[in-house]
C-alpha positions in Angstrom: 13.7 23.5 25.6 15.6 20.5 23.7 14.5 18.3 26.6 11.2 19.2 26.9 10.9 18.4 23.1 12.5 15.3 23.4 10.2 14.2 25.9 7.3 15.0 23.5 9.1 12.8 21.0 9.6 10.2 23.1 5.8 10.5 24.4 4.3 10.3 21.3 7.0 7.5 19.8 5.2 5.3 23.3 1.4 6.6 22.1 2.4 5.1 19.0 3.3 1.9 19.7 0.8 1.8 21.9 -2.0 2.2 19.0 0.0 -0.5 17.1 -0.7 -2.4 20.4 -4.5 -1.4 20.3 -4.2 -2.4 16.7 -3.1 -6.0 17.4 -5.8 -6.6 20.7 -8.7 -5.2 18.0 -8.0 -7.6 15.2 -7.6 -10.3 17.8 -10.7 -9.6 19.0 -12.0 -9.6 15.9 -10.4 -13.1 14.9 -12.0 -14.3 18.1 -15.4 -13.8 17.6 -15.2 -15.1 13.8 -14.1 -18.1 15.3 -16.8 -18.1 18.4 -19.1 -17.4 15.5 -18.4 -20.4 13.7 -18.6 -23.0 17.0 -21.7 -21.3 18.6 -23.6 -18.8 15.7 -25.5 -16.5 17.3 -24.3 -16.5 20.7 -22.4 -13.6 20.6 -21.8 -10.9 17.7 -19.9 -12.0 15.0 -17.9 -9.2 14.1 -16.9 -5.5 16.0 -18.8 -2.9 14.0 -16.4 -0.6 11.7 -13.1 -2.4 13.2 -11.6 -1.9 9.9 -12.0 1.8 10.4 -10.9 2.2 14.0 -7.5 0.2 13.2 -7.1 1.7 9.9 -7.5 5.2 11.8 -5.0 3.8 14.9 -2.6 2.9 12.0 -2.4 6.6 10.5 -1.9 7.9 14.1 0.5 5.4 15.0 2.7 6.2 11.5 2.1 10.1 12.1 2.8 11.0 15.6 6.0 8.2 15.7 7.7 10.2 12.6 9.5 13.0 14.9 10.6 10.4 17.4 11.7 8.2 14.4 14.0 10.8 13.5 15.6 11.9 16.3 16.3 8.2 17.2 18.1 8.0 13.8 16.1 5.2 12.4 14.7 7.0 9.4 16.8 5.0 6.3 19.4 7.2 5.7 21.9 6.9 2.1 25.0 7.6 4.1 27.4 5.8 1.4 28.1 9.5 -0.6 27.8 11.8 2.3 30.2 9.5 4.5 32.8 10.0 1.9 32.8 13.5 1.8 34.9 15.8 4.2 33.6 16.9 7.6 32.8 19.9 6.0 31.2 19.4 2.6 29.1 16.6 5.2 27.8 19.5 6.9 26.7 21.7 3.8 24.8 18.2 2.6 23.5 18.0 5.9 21.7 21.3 5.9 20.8 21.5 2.9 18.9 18.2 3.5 17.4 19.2 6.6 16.3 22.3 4.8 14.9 21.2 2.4 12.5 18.2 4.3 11.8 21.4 6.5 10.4 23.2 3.4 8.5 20.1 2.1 7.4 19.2 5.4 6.0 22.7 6.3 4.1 22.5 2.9 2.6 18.6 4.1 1.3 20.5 7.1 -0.4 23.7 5.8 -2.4 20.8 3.4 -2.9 18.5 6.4 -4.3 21.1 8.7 -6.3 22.8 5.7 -7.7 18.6 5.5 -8.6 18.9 9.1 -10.5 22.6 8.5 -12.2 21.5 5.1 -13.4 18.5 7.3 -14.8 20.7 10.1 -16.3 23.1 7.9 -17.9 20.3 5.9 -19.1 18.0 8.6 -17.2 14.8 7.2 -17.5 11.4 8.4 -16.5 7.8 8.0 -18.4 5.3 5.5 -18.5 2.8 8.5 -21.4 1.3 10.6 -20.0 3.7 13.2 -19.3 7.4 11.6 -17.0 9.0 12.6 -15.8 12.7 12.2 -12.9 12.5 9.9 -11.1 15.6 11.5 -10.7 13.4 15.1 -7.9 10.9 12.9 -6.8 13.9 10.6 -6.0 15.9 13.7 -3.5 13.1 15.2 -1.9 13.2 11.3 -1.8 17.2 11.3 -0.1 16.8 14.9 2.1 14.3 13.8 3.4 16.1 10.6 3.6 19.5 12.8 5.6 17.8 15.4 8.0 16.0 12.7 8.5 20.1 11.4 9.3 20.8 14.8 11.9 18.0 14.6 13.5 18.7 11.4 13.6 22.5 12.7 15.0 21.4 16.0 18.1 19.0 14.3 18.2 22.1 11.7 19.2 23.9 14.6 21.7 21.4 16.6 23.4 20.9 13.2 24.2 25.2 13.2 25.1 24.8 17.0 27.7 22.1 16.2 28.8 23.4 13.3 29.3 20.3 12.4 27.9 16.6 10.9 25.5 15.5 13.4 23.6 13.5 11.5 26.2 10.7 10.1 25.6 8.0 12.7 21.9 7.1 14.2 22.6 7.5 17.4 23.9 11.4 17.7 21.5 13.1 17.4 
């Protein structure tokens, strides 16, 4: 099971950087026919219609669904300068009660994320852009993405019991 959730970790840390890829090649685009605009008006449109939405929508999937990979990678900032000086021991009690704790305040972000995504549905939002869109489509990649970093936290929560011990002091053991 701890590999099959890695690989979704890993999977949607690569759908993430791939948005941030999509977001570069559509505000490329974008410059490009500003520019093409400018030599030869009215050749070709001068702008993508509702660009700012679609990258500002690939930008909260991208942060959302890379946040469990994040932090199994260990590259969540970490204040490791008080917990390193502690003994193994007293390292592990401040490790769990870390982890529980973002567990408890994470599940909380999700139940108000996935009530965002309902409330959306039931109301029939959409985007202010030229092109609406249903709000729920972007909120359901963000409800996903919080879900999945619950599954994380839950998931190191539960590697930190099996060890019995600090797993969380360096970046790369976990």
């Amino acid at each position: 099971m701890s590999r099959l959730l890695q690989k979704l970790y890993d999977l949607c840390g690569m759908i993430a950087g791939g948005l941030i890829l999509c977001i570069c090649l559509l505000i490329s685009a974008q410059i490009c026919l500003n520019a093409f605009g400018r030599i030869a008006p009215g050749v070709m449109p001068s702008t993508i219609p509702s660009y700012a939405d679609f990258s500002g929508f690939m930008l909260a999937g991208a942060t959302f669904l890379a946040l469990a990979h994040t932090l199994r990678a260990g590259g969540h900032i970490r204040v490791n300068l008080v917990v390193s000086r502690l003994s193994q021991k007293m390292q592990f009690v401040a490790e769990f009660f870390a982890l529980c704790i973002a567990a408890g305040l994470i599940c909380y972000a999700t139940y108000f994320i996935a009530d965002l995504v309902r409330e959306s549905l039931h109301y029939g939002d959409v985007s202010n852009g030229i092109i609406p869109i249903p709000l729920w489509i972007p909120q359901s990649v963000a409800a996903f993405g919080i879900g999945l970093l619950l599954i994380a936290v839950i998931h190191t929560l539960c590697e930190l019991i099996a060890a019995r011990k600090p797993i969380l002091s360096s970046p790369g053991e976990v």
